[in-house]
N, C-alpha and C positions, 0 to 999 in steps of 0.2 A: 538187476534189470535184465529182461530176456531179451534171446537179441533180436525179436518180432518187436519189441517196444523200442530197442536200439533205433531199428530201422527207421518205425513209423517218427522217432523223433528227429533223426538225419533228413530224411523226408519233408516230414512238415516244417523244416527249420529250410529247408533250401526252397521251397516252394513259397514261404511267405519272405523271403529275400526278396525270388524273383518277382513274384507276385504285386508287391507292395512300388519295387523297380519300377513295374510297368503302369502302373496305376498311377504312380504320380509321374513318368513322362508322358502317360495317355493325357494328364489334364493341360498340360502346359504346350505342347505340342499336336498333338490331333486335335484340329479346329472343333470337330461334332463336338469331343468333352472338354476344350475349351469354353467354347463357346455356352454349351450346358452351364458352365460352372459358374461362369459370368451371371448367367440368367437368371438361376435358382438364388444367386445372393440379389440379383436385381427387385427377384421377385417378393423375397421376404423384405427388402428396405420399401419397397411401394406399398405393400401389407400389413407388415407386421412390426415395422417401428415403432419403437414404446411411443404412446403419445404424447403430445408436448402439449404447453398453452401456446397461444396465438404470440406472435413476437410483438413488444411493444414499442422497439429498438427503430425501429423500419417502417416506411410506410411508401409505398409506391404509387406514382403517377404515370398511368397510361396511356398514350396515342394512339386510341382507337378508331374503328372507323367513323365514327359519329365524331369524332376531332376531327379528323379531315375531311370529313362531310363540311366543315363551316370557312373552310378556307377555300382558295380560289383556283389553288392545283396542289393533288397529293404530294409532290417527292420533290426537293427537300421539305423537311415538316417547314410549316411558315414560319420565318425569322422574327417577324414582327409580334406573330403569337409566342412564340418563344419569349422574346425580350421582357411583356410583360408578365409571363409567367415568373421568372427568374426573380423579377424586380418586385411582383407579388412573394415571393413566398422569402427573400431577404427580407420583411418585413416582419416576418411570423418568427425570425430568427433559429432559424434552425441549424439544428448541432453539424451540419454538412448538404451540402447537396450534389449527386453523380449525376450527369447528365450524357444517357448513354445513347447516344444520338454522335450520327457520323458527318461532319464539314468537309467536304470533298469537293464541293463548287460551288460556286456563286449564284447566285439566288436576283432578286430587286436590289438595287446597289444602297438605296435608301434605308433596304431595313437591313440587308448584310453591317453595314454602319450602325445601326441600332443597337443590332444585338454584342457588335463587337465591342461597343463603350460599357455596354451593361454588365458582360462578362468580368471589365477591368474595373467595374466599380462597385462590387456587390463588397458587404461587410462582411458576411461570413463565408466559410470556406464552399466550393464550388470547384467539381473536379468531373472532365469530360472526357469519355471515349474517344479514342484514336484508334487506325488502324495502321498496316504498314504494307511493306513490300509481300509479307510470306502470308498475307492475307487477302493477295491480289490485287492492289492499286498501284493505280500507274502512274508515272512521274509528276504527271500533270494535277494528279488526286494529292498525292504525297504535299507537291509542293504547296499546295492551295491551304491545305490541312497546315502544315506547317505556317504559314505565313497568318493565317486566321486565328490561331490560336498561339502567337507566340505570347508569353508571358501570362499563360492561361495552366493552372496544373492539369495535366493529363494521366490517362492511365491506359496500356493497352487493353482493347473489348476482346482477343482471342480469349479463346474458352475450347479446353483441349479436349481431343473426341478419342475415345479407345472402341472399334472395330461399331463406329456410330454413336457411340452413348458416350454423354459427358459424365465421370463420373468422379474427378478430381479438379482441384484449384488450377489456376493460372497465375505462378508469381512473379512474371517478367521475363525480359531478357534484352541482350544489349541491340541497339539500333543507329546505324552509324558510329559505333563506338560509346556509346553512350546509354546507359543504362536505362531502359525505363519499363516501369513496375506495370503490374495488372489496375485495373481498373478499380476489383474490390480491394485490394492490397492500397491503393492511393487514397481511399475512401478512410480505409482504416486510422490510417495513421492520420489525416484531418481532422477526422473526430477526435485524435487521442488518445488511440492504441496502437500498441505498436505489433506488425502484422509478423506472423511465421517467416524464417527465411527458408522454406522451403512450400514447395504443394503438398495440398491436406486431400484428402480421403473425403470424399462430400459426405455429409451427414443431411441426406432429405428426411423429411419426417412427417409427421401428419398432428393434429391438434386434435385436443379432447374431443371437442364437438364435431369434426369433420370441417371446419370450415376455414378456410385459406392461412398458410403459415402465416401470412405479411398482409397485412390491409391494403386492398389496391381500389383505387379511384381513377375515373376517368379525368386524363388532365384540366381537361375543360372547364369539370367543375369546381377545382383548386378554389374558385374566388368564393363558394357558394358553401366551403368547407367551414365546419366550426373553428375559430382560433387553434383552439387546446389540441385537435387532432393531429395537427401538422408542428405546432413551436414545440422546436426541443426534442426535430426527431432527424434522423438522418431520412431524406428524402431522394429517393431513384427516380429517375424520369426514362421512360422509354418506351419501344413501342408494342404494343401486343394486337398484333394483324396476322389476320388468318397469312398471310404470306411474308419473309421476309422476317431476319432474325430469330428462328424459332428451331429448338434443338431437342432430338430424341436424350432423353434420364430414364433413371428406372423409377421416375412419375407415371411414365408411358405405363406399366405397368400394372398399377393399382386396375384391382375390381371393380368397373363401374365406371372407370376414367372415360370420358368420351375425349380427352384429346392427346394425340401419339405424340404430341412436341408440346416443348415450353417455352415460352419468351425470354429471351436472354436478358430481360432484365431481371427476371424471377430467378435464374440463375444465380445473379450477381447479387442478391440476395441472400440466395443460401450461401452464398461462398461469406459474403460482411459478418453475417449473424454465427458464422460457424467460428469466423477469426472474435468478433466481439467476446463473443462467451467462451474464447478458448478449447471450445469442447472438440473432443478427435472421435472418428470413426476407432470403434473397438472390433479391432481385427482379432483370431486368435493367435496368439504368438508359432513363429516359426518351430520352435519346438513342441508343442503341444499338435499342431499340425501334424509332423508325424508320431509324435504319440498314437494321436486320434488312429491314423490312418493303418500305423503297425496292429493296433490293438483288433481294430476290425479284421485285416486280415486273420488276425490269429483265431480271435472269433472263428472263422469261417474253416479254419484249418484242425482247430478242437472236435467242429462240430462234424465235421468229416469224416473223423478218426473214430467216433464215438459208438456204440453198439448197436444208435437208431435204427430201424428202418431207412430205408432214402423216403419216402415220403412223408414219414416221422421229420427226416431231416427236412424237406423242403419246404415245412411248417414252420419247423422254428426257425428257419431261416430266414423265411416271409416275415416272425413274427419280430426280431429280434430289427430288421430292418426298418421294422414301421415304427417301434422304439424308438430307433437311434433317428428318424428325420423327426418323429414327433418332437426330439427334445432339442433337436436342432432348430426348428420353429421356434420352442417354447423358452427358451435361452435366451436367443435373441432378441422375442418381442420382450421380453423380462427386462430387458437390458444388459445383458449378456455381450459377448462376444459373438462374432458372425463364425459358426461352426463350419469348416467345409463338407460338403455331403456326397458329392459324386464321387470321387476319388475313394474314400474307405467304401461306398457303397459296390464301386466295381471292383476295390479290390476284395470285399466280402465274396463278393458271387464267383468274383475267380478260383478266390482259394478254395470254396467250398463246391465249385462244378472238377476243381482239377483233383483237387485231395480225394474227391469220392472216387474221381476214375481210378 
């Protein structure tokens, strides 16, 4: 080997060291390519998720505003509508029911009383959001909450946020010493499975047809619903208003979406249906990661070295780039692993803007 080839190999072997160095502390530490990196994987789960069928597991009841259009003031939802909803859909027997709805005060003392005999004496399982101290309620909410639903199963409603966007489970944690689970996690194991001991990776996704993963119906009309729709389903109750329980995912996302938040009961949804079916977000494994990522740079450190023209090179460079996101797209919607792309992409253009110099 000549020692011009010597060189150029000591070279391109220190340069795609550093290079590849910098590339993955730029993504995990400088927020711009942080934050990038978050996004483009956001972007392909609100896009480009293989399509599913509709869940049949699930069916959600909403409090919207035409629910509380029929009652006689908005906030708390009415206890006395509550009671016989409850008491309606124990009838249809259903495999569980989450009622993700917050008891924090006192209401009409007559149907506070209603609803709290009807809670203790439904036939099948029924399990209701709480909230705690690290969620902002005050002693007074706490204790109210407590005393209303004692002997009642609960689950905590937090739903954990990374730099705004929910994009993982919630499996618990201790509260006064005393352990208590997530909400979809309590749900889980009601019905008869038994949930992760740790937080999952969300898997949102979208349905053949375009049309809602989970069937949701306005509470109201529960009584007006066929039998067969509702017996034999795990049933959500909660509320979906334009204000109030609603959180940025990378639903926000999707082409076309007109709304930048979601109803945290539609959350608690994906999280049931993600532990029902078992199925986990397919990351790429840590090592193939920097596979990925060394390979690109070298990529860029080859094509540097090589006889081109520079604008020969800054051809194939473009061209080899538009490759590697196209299949980064087409992998995933496949059902693939989520490929990372900014990282080898900036370490491509590194190695191949420095190797040229």
């Amino acid at each position: 080997m000549s020692a011009r080839k010597s060189q150029q190999l000591r070279d391109g072997l220190i340069i795609a060291i550093g290079v590849s160095l910098v590339a993955w502390l730029a993504v995990r530490y400088l927020p711009v390519f942080a934050t990038g990196t978050q996004g483009l994987s956001d972007f392909r789960i609100a896009n480009f998720s293989p399509p599913r069928p509709q869940n049949d597991d699930i069916v959600i009841l909403t409090i919207t505003e035409d629910t509380l259009a029929t009652f006689p003031y908005r906030s708390p939802v009415q206890r006395k509508f509550l009671d016989g909803l409850l008491r309606h859909l124990d009838q249809l027997e259903p495999r569980a029911v989450g009622l993700d709805l917050i008891f924090d005060q006192a209401t009409i003392a007559a149907e506070d009383e209603l609803l709290w005999e009807s809670m203790r004496s439904l036939r099948n399982p029924l399990i209701v959001a709480v909230g705690d101290r690290r969620a902002g309620f005050t002693t007074a909410q706490l204790d109210f909450q407590s005393k209303f639903l004692k002997g009642v199963p609960t689950g905590l409603a937090n739903l954990p946020k990374e730099d705004g966007m929910i994009r993982s489970s919630f499996d618990g944690r201790a509260v006064d010493g005393n352990m208590i689970h997530s909400f979809a996690y309590r749900i889980a194991s009601a019905a008869g499975v038994d949930p992760p001991g740790e937080r999952l990776r969300l898997v949102y996704g979208r349905t053949d047809d375009g049309s809602p993963m989970f069937r949701q119906y306005p509470a109201h009309t529960a009584h007006l619903l066929p039998r067969d729709w509702l017996a034999g389903k795990i049933i959500l109750v909660g509320a979906d208003l334009p204000q109030g329980d609603r959180h940025r995912s990378p639903l926000a996302l999707g082409v076309g979406q007109s709304q930048t938040t979601t109803p945290g009961v539609v959350i608690h949804a994906y999280i049931l249906a993600q532990i029902l079916d078992a199925s986990t977000f397919h990351s790429l494994a840590a090592g193939l990661k920097t596979t990925n990522l060394l390979a690109m740079v070298l990529f860029g450190v080859l094509l540097a070295f090589s006889a081109m023209r520079l604008t020969f090179k800054l051809a194939a460079g473009a061209a080899i780039l538009g490759v590697f996101w196209y299949l980064g797209f087409a992998i995933y919607q496949g059902g693939g692993p989520m490929v990372p792309l900014l990282a080898p992409t900036l370490g491509f253009a590194l190695s191949l803007g420095i190797a040229s110099a």
